[in-house]
C-alpha positions as a LaTeX table, in Angstrom:
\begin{tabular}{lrrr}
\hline
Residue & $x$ (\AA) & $y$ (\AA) & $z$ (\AA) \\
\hline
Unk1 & 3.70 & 12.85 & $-7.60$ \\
Unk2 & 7.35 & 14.48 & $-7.84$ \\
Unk3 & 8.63 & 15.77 & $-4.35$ \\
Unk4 & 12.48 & 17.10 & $-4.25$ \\
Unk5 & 14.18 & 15.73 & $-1.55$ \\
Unk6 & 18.10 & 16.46 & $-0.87$ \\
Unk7 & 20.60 & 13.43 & 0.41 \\
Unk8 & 21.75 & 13.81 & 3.40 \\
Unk9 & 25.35 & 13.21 & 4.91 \\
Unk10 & 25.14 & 9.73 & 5.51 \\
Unk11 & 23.31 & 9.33 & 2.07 \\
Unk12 & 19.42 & 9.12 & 3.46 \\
Unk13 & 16.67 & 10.44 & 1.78 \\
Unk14 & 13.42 & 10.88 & 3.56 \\
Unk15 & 10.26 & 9.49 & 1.78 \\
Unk16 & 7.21 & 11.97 & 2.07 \\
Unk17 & 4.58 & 11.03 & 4.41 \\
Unk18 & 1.62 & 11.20 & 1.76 \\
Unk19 & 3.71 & 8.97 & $-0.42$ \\
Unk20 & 4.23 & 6.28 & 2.83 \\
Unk21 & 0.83 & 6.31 & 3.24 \\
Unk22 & $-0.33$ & 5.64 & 0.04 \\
Unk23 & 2.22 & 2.57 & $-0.36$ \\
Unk24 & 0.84 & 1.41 & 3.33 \\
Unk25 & 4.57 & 2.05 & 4.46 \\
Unk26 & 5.07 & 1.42 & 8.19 \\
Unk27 & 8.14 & 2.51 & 10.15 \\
Unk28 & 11.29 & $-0.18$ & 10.11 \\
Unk29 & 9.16 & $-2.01$ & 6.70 \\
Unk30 & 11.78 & $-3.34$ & 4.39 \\
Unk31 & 11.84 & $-1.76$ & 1.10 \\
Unk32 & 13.95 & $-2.99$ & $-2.32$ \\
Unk33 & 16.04 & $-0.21$ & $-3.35$ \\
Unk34 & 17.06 & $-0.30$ & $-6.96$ \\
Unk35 & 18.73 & 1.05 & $-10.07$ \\
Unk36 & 16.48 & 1.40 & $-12.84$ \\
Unk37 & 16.99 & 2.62 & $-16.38$ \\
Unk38 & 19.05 & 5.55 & $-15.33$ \\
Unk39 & 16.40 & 5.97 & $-12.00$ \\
Unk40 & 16.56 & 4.65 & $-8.41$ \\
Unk41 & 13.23 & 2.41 & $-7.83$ \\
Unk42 & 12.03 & 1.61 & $-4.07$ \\
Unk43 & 9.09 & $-0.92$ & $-3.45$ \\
Unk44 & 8.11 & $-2.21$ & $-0.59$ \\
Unk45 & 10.07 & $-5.87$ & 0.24 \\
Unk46 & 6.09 & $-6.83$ & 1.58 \\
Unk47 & 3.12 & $-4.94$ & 0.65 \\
Unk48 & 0.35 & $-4.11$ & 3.12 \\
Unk49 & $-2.84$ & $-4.61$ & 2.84 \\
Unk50 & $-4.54$ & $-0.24$ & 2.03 \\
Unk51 & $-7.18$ & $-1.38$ & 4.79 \\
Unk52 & $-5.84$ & $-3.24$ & 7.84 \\
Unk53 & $-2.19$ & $-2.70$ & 6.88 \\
Unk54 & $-1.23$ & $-6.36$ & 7.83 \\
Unk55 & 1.30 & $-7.87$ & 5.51 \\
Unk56 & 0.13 & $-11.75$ & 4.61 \\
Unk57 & 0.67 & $-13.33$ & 1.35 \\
Unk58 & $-2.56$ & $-13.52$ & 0.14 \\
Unk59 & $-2.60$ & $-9.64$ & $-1.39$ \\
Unk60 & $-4.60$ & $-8.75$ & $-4.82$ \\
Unk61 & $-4.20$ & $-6.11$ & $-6.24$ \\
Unk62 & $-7.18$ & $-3.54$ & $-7.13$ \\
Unk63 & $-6.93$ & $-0.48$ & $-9.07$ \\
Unk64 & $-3.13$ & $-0.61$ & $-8.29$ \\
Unk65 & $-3.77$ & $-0.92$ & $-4.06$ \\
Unk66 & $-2.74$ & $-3.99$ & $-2.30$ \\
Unk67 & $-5.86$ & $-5.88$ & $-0.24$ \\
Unk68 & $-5.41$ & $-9.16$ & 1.89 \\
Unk69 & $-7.93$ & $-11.93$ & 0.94 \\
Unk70 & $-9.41$ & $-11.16$ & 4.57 \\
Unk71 & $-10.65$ & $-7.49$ & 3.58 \\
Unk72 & $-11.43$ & $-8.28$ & 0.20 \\
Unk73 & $-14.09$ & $-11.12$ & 2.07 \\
Unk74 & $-15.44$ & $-8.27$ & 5.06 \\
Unk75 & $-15.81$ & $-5.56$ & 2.14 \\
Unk76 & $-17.65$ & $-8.26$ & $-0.53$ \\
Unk77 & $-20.17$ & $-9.40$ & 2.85 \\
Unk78 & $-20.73$ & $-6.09$ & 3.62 \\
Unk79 & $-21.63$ & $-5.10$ & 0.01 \\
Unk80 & $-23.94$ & $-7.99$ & $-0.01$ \\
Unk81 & $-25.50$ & $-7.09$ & 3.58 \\
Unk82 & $-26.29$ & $-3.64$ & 1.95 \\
Unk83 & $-27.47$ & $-4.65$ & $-1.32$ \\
Unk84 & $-29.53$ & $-7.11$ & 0.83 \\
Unk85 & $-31.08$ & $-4.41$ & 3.16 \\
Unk86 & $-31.95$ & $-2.03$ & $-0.08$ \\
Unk87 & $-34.44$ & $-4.58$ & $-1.44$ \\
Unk88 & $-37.04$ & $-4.06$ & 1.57 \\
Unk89 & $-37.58$ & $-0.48$ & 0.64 \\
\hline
\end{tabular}
């Protein structure tokens, strides 16, 4: 995703909203900014968890989205509640 953004006086530089979304970015989050191979790099200091958006240390990481151990339980019990309910029919 390549958005154009221009620096402003005192040298800040707005990150899109779609973009803060997708990282789970929250207003006030600490982020890492960084030089990188001739690029400058931002990542979050703490990822969020893509569901509940809490910030814990016990984040995986699936299909490149951060989930805290607590969703990753809820989803797998409700996946098993459902695959539960479709053998009745």
């Amino acid at each position: 995703m390549l958005n154009q953004k221009k620096i402003s006086n005192s040298g800040n530089v707005g990150i899109p909203i779609a973009m803060r979304r997708d990282m789970c970015l929250q207003p006030k989050d600490a982020v890492n900014v960084q030089m990188q191979d001739g690029s400058i790099v931002i990542t979050p200091v703490s990822p969020r968890c893509m569901f509940c958006g809490a910030s814990k240390d016990n984040m995986k990481k699936i299909y490149g989205r951060h989930v805290c151990g607590e969703c990753i339980e809820y989803a797998a019990s409700r996946f098993k509640d459902d695959k539960a309910g479709d053998s009745d029919e």
